[in-house]
C-alpha beads as a LAMMPS data file, in Angstrom:
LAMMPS data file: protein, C-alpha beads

119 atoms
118 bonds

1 atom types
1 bond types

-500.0 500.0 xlo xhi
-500.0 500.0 ylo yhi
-500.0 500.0 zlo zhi

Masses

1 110.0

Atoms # bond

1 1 1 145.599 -417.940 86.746
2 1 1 142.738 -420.443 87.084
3 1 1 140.857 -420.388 90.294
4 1 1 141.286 -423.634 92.157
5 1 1 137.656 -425.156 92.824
6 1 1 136.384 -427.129 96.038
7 1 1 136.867 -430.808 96.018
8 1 1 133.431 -431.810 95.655
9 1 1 132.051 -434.197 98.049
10 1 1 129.294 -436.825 97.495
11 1 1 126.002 -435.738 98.158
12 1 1 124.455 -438.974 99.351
13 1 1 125.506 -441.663 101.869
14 1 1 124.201 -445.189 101.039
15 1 1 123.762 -446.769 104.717
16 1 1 122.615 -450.425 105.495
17 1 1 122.465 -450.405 109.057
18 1 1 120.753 -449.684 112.097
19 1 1 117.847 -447.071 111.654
20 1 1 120.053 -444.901 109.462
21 1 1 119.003 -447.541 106.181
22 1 1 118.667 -446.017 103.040
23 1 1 120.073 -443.257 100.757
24 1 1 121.316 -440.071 103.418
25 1 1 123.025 -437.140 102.574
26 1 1 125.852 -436.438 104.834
27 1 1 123.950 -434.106 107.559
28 1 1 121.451 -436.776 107.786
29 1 1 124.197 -439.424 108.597
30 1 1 126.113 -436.557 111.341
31 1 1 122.344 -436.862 113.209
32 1 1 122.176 -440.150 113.037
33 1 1 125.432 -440.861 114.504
34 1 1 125.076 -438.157 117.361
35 1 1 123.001 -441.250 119.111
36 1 1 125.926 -443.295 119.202
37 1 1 126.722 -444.284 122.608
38 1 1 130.039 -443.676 124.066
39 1 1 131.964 -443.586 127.053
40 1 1 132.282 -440.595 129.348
41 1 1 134.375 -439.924 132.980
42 1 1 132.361 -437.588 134.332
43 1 1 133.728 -434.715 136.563
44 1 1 130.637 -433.460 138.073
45 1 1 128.112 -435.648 140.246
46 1 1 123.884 -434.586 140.099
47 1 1 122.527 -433.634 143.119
48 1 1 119.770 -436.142 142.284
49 1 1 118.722 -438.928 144.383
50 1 1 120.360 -441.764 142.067
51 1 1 122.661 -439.065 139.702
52 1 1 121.092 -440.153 136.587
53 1 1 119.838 -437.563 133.926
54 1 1 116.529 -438.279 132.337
55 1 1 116.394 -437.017 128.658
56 1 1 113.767 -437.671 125.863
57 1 1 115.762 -439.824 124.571
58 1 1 116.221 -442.387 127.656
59 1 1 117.558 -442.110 131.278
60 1 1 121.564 -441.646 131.141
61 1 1 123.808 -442.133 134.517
62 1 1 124.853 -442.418 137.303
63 1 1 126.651 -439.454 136.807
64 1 1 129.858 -439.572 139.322
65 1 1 133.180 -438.031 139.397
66 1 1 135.924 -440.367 137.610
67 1 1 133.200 -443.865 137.065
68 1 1 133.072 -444.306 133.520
69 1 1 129.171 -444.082 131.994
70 1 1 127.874 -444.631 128.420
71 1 1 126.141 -441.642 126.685
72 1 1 125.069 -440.717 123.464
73 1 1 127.886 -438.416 121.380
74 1 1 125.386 -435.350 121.138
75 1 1 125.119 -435.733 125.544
76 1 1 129.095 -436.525 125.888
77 1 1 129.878 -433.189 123.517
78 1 1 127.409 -431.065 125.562
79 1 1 128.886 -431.713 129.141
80 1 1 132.563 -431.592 127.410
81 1 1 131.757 -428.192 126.368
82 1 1 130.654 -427.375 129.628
83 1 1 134.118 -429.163 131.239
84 1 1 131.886 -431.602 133.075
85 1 1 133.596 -434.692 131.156
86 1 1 135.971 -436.166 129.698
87 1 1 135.524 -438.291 126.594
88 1 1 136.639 -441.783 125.999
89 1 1 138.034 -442.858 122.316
90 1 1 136.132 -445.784 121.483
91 1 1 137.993 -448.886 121.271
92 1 1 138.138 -449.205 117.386
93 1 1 139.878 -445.423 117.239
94 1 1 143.025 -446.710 119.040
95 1 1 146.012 -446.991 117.226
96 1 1 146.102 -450.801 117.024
97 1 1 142.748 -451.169 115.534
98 1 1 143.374 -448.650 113.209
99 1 1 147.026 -449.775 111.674
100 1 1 145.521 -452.764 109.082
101 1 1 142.485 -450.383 108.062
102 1 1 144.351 -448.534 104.849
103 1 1 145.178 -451.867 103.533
104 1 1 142.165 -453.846 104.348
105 1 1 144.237 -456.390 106.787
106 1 1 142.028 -455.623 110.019
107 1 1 142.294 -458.950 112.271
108 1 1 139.499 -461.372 113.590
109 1 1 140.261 -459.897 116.793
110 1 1 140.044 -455.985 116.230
111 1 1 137.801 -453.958 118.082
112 1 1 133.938 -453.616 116.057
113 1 1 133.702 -450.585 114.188
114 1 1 131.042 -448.253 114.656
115 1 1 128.272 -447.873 111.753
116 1 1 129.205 -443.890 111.665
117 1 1 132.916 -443.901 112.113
118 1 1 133.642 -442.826 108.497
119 1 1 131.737 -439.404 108.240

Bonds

1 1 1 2
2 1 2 3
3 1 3 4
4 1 4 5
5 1 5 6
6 1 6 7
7 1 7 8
8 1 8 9
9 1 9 10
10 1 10 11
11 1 11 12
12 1 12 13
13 1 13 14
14 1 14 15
15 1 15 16
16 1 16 17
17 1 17 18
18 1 18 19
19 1 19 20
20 1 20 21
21 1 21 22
22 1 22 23
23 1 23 24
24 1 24 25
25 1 25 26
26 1 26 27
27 1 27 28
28 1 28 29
29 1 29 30
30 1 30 31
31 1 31 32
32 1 32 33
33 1 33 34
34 1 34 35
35 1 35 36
36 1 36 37
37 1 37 38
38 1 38 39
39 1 39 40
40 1 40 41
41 1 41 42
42 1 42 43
43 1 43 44
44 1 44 45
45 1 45 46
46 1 46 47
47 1 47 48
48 1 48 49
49 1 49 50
50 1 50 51
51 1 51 52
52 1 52 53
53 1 53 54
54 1 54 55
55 1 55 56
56 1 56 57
57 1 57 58
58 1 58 59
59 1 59 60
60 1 60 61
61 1 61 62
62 1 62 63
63 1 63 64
64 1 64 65
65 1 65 66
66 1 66 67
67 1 67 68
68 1 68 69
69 1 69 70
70 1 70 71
71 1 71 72
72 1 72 73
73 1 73 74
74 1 74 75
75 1 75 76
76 1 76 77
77 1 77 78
78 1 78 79
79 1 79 80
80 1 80 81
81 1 81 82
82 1 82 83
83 1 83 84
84 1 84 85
85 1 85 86
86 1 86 87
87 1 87 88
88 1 88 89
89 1 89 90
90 1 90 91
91 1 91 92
92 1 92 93
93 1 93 94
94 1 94 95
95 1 95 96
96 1 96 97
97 1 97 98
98 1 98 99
99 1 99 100
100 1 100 101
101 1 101 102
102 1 102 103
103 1 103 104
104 1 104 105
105 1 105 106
106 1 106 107
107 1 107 108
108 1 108 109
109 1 109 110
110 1 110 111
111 1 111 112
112 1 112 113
113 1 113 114
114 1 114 115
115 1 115 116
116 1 116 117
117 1 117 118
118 1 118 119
């Protein structure tokens, strides 16, 4: 019986957006869209003086239970492993947005897609 082989998957991403331009392969396009920024509700609040965590990257917060704040994905996956968060699907991931895609019908007025939604 022939052994069935992997589906082979291409090794390089073409991107011509945002800083990610150029020829990637697909790890390189996964760390590029970990600094997308989405939505969070928080379930914790930071016993700092304005609740706002300061990061390498930027300043992120207020951080208070159930008020919505925009974080990068790498940020909103480390306090949802934690269970300090809950993430919000961005707006073109709902159902609506996402009916046309298959047959290339999206509408003037759909939600933006994201430059990284596809990996």
């Amino acid at each position: 019986m022939e052994s069935m082989k992997p589906l082979a998957l291409s090794t390089k991403v073409v991107c011509k957006i945002g800083k990610a331009k150029g020829v990637h392969v697909p790890a390189q396009m996964e760390f590029f869209g970990e600094d997308e920024v989405i939505t969070v509700i928080p379930s914790i609040h930071l016993p700092s003086t304005d609740s706002s965590l300061i990061c390498i990257g930027g300043e992120w917060g207020p951080f208070r239970p159930n008020f919505p704040v925009e974080v990068p994905l790498w940020l909103a996956l480390a306090l949802q492993k934690k269970k300090c968060c809950r993430i919000e699907i961005p707006a073109w991931m709902h159902v609506q947005n996402l009916e046309g895609m298959p047959l290339g019908t999206r509408s003037a007025d759909a939600a933006p897609l994201s430059a990284y939604e596809f990996l």
